[in-house]
VOPAGU-2260 file (C-alpha; in pm, 1 decimal, decimal comma):
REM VOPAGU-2260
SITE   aa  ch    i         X         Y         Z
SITE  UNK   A    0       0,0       0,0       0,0
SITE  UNK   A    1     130,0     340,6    -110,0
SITE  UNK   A    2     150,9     630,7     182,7
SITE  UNK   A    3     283,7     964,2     213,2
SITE  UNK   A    4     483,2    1000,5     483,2
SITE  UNK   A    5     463,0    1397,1     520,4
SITE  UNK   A    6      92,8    1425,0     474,7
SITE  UNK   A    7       8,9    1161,3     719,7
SITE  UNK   A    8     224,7    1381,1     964,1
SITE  UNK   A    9      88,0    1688,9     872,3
SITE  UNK   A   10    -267,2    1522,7     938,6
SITE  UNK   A   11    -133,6    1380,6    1259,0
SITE  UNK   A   12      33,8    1720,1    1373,8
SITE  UNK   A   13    -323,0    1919,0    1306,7
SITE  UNK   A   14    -527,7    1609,3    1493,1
SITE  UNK   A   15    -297,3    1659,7    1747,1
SITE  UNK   A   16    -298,1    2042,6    1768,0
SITE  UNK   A   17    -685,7    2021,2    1793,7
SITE  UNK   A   18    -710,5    1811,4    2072,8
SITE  UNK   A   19    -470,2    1982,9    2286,5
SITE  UNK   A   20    -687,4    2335,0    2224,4
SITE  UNK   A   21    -975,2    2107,5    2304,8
SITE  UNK   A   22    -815,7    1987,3    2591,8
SITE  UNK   A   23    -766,2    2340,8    2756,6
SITE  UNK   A   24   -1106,7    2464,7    2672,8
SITE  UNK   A   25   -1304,3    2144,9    2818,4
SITE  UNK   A   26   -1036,5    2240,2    3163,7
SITE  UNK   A   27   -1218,6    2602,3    3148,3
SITE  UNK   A   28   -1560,2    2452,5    3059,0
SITE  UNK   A   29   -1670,6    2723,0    3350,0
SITE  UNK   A   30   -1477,9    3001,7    3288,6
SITE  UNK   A   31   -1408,2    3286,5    3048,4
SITE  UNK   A   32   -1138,6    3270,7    2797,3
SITE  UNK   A   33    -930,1    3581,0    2713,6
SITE  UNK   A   34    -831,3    3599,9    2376,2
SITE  UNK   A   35    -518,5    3852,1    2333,5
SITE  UNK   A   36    -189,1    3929,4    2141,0
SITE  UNK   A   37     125,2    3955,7    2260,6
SITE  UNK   A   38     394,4    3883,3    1990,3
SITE  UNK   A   39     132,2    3564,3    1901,1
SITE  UNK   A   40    -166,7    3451,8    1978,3
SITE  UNK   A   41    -275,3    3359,5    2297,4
SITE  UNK   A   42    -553,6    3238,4    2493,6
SITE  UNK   A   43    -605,9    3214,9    2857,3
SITE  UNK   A   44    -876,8    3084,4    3139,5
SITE  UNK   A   45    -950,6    3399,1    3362,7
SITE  UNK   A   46    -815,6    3189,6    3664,2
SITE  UNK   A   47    -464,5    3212,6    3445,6
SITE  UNK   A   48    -416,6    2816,2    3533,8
SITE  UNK   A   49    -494,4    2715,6    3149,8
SITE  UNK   A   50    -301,7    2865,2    2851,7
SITE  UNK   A   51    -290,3    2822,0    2460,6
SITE  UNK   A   52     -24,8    3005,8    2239,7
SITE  UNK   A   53     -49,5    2995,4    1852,7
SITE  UNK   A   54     270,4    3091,0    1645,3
SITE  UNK   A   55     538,4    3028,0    1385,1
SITE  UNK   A   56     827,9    3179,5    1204,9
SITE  UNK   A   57     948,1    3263,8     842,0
SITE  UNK   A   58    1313,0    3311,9     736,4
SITE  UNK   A   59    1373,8    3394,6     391,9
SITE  UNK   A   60    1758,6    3378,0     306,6
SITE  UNK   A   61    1946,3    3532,0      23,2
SITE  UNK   A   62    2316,0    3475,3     -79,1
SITE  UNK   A   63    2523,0    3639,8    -291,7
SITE  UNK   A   64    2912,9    3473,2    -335,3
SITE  UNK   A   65    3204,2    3599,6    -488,1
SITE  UNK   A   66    3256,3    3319,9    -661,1
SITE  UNK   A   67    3013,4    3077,4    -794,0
SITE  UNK   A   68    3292,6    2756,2    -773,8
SITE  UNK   A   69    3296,2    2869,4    -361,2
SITE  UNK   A   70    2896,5    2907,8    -310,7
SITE  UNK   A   71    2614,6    2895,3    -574,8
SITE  UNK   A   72    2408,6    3233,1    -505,3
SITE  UNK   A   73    2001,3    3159,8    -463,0
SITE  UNK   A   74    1756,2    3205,3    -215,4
SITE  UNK   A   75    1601,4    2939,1      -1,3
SITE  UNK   A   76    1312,3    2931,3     309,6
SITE  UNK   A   77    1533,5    2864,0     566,7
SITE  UNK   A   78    1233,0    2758,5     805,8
SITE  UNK   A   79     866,8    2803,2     766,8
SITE  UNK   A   80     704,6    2685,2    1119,1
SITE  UNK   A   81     412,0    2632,0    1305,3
SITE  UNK   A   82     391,2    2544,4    1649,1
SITE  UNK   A   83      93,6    2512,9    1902,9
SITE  UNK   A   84     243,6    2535,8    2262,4
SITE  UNK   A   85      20,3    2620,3    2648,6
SITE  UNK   A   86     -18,8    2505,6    3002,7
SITE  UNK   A   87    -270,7    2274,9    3158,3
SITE  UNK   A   88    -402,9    2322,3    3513,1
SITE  UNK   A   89    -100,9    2510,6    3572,3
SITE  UNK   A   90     141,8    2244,9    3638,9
SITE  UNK   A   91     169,3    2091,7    3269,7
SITE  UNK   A   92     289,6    2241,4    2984,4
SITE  UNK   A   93     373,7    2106,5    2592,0
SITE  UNK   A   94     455,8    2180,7    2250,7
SITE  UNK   A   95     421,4    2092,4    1900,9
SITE  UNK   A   96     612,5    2242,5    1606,6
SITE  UNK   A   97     646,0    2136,3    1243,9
SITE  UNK   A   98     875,1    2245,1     960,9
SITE  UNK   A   99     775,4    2316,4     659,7
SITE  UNK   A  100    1083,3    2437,7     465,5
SITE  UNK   A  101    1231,8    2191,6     209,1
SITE  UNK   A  102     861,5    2154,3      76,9
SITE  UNK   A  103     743,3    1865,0     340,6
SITE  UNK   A  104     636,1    1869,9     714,4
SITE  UNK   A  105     903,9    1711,4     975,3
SITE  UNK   A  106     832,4    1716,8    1344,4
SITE  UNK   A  107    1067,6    1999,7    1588,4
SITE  UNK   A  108     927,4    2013,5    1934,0
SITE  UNK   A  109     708,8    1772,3    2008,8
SITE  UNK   A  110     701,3    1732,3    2425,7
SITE  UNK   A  111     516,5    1756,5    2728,3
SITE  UNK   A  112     605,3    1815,5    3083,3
SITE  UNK   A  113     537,1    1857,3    3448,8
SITE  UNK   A  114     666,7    2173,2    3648,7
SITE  UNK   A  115     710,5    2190,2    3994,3
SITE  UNK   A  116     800,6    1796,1    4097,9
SITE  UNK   A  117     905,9    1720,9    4447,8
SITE  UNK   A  118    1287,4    1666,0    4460,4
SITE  UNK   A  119    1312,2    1647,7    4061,9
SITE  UNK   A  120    1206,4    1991,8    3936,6
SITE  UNK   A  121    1072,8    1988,5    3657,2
SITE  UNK   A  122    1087,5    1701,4    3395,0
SITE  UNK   A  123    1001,3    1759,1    3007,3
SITE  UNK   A  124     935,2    1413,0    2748,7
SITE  UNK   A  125     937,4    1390,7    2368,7
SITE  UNK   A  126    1136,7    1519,1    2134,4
SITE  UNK   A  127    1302,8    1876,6    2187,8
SITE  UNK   A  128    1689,2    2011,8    2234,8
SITE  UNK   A  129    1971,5    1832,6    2451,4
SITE  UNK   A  130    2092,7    2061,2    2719,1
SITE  UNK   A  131    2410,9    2197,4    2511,6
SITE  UNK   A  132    2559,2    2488,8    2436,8
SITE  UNK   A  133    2473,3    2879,8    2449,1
SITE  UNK   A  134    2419,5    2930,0    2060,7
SITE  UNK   A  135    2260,2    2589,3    2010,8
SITE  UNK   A  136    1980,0    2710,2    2288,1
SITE  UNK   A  137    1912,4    3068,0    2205,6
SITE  UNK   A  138    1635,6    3065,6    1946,0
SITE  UNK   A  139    1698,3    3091,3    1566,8
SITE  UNK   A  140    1467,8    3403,1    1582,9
SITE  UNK   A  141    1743,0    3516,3    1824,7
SITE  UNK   A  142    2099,1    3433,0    1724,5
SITE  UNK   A  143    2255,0    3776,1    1651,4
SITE  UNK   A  144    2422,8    3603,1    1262,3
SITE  UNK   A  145    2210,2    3460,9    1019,1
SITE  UNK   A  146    2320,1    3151,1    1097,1
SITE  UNK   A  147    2527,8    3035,7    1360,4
SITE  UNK   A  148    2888,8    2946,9    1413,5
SITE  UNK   A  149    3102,1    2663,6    1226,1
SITE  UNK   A  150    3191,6    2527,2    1586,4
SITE  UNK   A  151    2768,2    2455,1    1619,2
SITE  UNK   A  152    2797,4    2154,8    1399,7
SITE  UNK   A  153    2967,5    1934,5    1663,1
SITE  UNK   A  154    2687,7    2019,8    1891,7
SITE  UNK   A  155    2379,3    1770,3    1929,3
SITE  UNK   A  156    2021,8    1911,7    1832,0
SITE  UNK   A  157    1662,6    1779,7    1895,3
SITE  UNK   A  158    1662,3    1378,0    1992,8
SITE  UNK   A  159    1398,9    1235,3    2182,9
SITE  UNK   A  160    1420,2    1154,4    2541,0
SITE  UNK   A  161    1335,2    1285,5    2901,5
SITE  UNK   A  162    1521,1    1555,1    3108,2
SITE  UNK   A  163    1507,8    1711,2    3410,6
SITE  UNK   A  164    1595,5    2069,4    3456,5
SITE  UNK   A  165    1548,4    2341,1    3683,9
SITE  UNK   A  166    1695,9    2705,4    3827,8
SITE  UNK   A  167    1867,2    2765,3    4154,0
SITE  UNK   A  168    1980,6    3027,2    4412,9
SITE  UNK   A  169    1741,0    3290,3    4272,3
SITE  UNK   A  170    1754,6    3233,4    3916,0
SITE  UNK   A  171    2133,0    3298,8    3912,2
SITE  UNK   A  172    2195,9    2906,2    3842,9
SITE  UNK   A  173    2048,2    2663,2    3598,4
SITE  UNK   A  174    2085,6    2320,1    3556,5
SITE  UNK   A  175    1974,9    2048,6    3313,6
SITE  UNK   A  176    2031,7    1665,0    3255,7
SITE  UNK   A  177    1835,2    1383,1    3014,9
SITE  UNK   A  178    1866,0    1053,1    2894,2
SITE  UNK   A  179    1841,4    1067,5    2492,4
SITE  UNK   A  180    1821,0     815,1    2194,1
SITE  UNK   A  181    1909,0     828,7    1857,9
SITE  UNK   A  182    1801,5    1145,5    1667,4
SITE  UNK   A  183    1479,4    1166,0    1513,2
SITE  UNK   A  184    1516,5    1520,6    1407,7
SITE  UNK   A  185    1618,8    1489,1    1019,7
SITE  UNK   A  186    1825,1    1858,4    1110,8
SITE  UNK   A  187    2045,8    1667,7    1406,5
SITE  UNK   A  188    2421,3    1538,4    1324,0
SITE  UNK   A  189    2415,0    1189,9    1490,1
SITE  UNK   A  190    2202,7     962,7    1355,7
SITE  UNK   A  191    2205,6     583,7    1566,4
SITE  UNK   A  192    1949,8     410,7    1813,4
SITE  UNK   A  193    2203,0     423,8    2074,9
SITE  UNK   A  194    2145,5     626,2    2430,6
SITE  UNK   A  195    2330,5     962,1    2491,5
SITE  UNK   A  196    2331,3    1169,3    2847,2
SITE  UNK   A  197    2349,8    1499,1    2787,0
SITE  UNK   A  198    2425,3    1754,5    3095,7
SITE  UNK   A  199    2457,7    2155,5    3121,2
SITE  UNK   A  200    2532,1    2394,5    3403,6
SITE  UNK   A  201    2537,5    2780,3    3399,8
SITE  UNK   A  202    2562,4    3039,4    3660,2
SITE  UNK   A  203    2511,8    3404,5    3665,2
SITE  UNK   A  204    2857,5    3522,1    3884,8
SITE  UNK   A  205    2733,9    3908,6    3844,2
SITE  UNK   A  206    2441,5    4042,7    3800,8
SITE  UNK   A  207    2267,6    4377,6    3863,0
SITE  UNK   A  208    1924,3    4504,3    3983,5
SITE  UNK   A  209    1753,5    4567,5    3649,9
SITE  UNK   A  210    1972,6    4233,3    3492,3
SITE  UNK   A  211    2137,3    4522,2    3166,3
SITE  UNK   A  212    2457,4    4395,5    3302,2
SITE  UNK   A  213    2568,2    4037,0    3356,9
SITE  UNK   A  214    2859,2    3781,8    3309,5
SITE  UNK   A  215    2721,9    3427,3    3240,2
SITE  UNK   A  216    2969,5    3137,7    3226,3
SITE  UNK   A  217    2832,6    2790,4    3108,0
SITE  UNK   A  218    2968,8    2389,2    3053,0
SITE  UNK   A  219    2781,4    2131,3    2892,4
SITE  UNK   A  220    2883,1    1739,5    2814,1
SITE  UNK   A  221    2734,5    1472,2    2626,3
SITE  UNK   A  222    2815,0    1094,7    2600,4
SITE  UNK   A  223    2658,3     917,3    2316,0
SITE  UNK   A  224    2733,1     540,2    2299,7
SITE  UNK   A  225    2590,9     364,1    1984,5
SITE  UNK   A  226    2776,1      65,9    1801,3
SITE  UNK   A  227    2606,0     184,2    1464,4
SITE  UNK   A  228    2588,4     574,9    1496,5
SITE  UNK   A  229    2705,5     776,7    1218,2
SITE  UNK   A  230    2797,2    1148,3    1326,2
SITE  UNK   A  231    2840,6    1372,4    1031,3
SITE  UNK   A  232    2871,6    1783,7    1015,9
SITE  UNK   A  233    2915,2    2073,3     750,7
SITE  UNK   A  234    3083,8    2413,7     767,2
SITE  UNK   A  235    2761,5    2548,9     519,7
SITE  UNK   A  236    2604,3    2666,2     773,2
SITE  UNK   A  237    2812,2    2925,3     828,0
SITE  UNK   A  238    2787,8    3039,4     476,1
SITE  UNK   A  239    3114,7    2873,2     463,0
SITE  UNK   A  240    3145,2    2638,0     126,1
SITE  UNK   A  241    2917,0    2287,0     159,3
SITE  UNK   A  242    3250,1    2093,1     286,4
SITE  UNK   A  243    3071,0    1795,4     474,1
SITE  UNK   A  244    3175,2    1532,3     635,4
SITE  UNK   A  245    3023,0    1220,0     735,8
SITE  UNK   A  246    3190,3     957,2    1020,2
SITE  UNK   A  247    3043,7     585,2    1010,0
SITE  UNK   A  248    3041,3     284,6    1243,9
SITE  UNK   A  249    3076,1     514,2    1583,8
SITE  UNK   A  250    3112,0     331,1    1938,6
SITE  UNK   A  251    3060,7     632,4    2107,0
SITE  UNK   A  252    3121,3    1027,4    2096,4
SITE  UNK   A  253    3257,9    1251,7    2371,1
SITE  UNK   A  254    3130,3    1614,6    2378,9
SITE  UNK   A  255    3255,7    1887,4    2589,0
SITE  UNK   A  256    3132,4    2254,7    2561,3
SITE  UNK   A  257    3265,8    2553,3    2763,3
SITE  UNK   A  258    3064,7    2888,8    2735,3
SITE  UNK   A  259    3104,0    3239,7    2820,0
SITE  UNK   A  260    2926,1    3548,3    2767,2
SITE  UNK   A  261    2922,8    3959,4    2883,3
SITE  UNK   A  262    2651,8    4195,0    2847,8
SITE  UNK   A  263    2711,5    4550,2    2960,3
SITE  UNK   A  264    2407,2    4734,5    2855,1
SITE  UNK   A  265    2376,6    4742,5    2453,5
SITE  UNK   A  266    2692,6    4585,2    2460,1
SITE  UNK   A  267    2735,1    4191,2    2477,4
SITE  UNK   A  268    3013,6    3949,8    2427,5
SITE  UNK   A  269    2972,1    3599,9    2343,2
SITE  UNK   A  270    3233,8    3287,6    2319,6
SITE  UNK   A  271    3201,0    2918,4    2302,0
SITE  UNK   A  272    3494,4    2635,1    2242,2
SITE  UNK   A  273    3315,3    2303,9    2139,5
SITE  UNK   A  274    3534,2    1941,5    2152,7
SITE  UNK   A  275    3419,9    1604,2    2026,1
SITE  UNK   A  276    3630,7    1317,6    2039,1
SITE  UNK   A  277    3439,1    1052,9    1811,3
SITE  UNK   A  278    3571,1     667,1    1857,1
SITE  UNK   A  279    3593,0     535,5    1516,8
SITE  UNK   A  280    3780,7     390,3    1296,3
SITE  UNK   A  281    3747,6     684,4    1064,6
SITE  UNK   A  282    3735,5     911,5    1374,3
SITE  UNK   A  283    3942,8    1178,6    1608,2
SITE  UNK   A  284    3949,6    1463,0    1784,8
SITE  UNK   A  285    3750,7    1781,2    1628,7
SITE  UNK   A  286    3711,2    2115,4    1793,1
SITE  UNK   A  287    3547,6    2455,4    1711,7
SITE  UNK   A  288    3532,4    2785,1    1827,1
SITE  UNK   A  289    3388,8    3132,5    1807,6
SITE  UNK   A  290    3367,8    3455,5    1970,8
SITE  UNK   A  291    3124,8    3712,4    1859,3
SITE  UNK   A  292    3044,4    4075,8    1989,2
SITE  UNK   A  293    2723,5    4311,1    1942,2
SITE  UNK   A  294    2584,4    4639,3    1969,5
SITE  UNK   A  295    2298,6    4758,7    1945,5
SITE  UNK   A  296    2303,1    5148,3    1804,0
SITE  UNK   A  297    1952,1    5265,6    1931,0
SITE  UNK   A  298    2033,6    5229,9    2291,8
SITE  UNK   A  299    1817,8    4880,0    2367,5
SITE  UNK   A  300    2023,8    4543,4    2465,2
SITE  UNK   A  301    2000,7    4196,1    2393,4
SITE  UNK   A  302    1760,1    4015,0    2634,9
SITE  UNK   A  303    1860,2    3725,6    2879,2
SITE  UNK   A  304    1623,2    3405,8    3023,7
SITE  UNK   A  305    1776,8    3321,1    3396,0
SITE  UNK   A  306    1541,7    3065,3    3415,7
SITE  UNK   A  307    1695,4    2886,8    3146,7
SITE  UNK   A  308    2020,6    3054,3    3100,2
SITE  UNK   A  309    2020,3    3174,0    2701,6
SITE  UNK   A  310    1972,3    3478,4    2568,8
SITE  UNK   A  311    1689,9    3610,9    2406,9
SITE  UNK   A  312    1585,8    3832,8    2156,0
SITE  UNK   A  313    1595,5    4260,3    2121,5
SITE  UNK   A  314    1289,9    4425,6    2193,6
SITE  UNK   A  315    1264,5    4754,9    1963,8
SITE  UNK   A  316    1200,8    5067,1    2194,1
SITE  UNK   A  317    1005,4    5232,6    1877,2
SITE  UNK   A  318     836,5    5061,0    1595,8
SITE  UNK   A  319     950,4    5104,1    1287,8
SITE  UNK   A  320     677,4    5358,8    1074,5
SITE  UNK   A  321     469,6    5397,0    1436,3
SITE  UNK   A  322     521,7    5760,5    1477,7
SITE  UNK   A  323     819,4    5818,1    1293,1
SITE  UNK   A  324    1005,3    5531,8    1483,4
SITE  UNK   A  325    1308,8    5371,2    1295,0
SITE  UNK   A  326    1309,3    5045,9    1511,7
SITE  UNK   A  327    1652,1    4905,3    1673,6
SITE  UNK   A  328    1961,6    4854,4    1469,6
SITE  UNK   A  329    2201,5    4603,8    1581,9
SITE  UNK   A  330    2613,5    4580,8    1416,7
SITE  UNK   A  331    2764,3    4261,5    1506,0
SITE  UNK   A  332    3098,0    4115,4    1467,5
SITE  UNK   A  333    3240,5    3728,9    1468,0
SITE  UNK   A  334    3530,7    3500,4    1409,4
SITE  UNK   A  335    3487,9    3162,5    1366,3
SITE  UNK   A  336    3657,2    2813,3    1347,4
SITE  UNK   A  337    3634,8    2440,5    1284,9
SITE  UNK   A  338    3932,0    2228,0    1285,9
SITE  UNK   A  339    3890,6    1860,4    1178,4
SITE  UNK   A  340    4204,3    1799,8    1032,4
SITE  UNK   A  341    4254,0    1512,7    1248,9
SITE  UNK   A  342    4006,7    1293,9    1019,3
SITE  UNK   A  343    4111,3    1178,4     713,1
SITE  UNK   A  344    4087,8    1438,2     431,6
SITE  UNK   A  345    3974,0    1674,6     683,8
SITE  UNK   A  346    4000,2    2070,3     675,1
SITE  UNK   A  347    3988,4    2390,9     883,7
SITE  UNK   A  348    3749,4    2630,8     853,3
SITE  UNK   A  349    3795,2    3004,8     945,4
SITE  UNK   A  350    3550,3    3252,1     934,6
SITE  UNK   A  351    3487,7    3663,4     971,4
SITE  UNK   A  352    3109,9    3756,4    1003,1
SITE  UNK   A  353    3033,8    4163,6    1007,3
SITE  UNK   A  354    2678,8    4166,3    1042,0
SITE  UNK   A  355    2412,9    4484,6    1035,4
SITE  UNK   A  356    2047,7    4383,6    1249,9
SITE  UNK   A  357    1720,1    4572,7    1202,4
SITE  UNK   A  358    1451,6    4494,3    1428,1
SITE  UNK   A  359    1098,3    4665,6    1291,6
SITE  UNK   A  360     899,1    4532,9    1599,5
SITE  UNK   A  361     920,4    4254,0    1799,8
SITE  UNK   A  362     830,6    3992,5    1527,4
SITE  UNK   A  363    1002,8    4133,8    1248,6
SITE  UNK   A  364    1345,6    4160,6    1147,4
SITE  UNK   A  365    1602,7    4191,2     878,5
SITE  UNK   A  366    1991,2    4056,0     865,3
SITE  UNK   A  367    2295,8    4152,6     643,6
SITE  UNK   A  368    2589,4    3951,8     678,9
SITE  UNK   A  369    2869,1    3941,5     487,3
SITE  UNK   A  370    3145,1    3644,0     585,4
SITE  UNK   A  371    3468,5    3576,1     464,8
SITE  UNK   A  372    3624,3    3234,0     484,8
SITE  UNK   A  373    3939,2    3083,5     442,0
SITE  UNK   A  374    4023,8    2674,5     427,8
SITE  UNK   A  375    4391,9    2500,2     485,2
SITE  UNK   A  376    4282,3    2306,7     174,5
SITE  UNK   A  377    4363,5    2696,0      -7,1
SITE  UNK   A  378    3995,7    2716,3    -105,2
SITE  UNK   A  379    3868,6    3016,5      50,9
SITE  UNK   A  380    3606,9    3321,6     -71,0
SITE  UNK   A  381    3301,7    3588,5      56,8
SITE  UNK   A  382    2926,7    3601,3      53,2
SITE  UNK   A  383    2713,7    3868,8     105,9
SITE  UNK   A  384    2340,5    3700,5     294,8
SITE  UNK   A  385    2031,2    3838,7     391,7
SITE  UNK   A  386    1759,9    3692,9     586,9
SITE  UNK   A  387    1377,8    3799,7     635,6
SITE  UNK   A  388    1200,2    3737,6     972,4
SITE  UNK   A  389     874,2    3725,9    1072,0
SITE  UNK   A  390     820,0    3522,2    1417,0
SITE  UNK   A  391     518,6    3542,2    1591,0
């Protein structure tokens, strides 16, 4: 019998979506329901316990090389997402996302969770992202480059599993660990049905009153352990050249992430160095870096999450056309490397990013980067990318 894998998911996602709205509403049978925007749409019992939130994002890139044998220009929908997310009685929340980019419908978050458990914290199941790195965490509507650093392809993605997580001594602590398997996120870079555990800590050693300045420092680690993984990365997304690389027959893989990052006002300063030692006969020791700055010309600063210890987006003071406001303007610098020369016919990336930022509102935004990049295999070249946002 013939079937269609990405329809039957699409029907499954909406059958889904349905039921959870259903679910909240029959919870308020006896009580009002607010209806109201707030960068998306949400809905709310007037007892606050029961909560609905309808949104979804649109990236449109654009890229423009210096040389078509280095990077074919075009344009591409970088992601195109829905996502149905809320609270139930309070104590249990969830989320469903699909991604429709690439023309079919493939699952993101799909998880629910309890908040608030005695001794444990709170614990989250399904599919969503391993607790690692800074970049990895902070939101794609967020990260300050159109796309994020070389180093971010030795970092794991979405897999499904359980973890427990939770924030300490007044929000200046956070702390996350899960039990994973496999990837079934067709955007991860490990692909096996082994088991990883996947750990991250972060602390807030300063911090003042109103939270515009703060130094966050941050280490993560990951053990996957799979006798038939295959762990593969690129430097493309990085609007570096498509150089990938793919490692089969992995026993295990060995990830260790430090993090560290400085906001002083509109000012911010962001670093991560990224290791993986991958046990293989093909295998070795790979390891990435980056350090990026930003700031942001209209006087606003990035925003931070303590409760989950990432960084989150710019809020405009003015809106752009809303009584002659221009929006905020963001410049932001960033150097960049991968080195997996250790592997057979492996390479080095190294990267430059100058970027220019222009938040209209709150849900809309514009990016110009333009990256230089230089290989130890002599191949190197520029590109000139833009990306349109709309996240709601």
């Amino acid at each position: 019998m013939k079937t269609v894998p990405s329809n039957y998911k699409g029907k499954t996602a909406i059958a889904i979506a349905m039921t959870a709205a259903l679910g909240v509403t029959a919870q308020a049978a006896d009580n009002d329901i607010n209806v109201t925007w707030k960068d998306s749409l949400r809905l709310e019992t007037a007892d606050g316990k029961n909560k609905l939130r309808i949104g979804g994002r649109i990236h449109w890139d654009n890229a423009f090389s210096s040389d078509d044998d280095y990077m074919s220009d075009g344009d591409t929908f970088r992601r195109a997402r829905l996502y149905v997310s809320g609270q139930i009685q309070e104590r249990y929340d969830f989320k469903m996302q699909y991604d429709f980019a690439g023309g079919d419908a493939d699952f993101k978050d799909v998880y629910f969770g309890i908040k608030g458990v005695p001794a444990l914290g709170n614990v989250r199941v399904g599919q969503f992202k391993e607790p690692f790195s800074l970049e990895e965490l902070t939101s794609s509507n967020n990260i300050t480059s159109i796309e994020r650093a070389n180093a971010n392809r030795l970092s794991p993605s979405r897999s499904a599993g359980v973890m427990l997580y939770n924030n300490y001594a007044d929000q200046r602590v956070t702390g996350a660990v899960g039990i994973f398997r496999g990837a079934d996120d067709s955007y991860g870079n490990y692909k096996g049905d082994g088991y990883a555990a996947t750990a991250r800590v972060t602390g807030l050693p300063y911090k003042n009153d109103d939270g515009s300045q703060l130094l966050h420092l941050g280490v993560g680690y990951s053990h996957r352990d799979d006798d038939t993984a295959s762990y593969k990365f690129s430097s493309d997304h990085a609007m570096a050249p498509s150089t990938k690389y793919k490692i089969s027959d992995v026993d295990d893989t060995s990830l260790l992430g430090l993090e560290a990052a400085l906001k002083l006002n509109s000012f911010s300063l962001q670093s991560e160095w990224i290791e993986a030692d991958v046990d293989a006969a093909t295998g070795g020791d790979l390891d990435g870096y980056y350090v990026q700055a930003s700031y942001v010309l209209t006087g606003e600063s990035r925003s931070y999450d303590t409760a989950s210890g990432v960084f989150k987006g710019v809020s405009p003071g003015t809106k752009f056309l809303d009584n002659g406001g221009l929006g905020a303007w963001e410049a932001t610098l960033r150097w960049s490397n991968l080195d997996y020369t250790d592997l057979n016919g492996g390479d080095e990336a190294e990267s430059w990013t100058v970027g220019l930022n222009w938040y209209l509102n709150k849900n809309v935004r514009a990016l110009f980067n333009y990256t230089d990049v230089d290989l130890d295999s002599g191949e190197d070249g520029s590109v000139f990318g833009t990306r349109f946002q709309i996240a709601f």
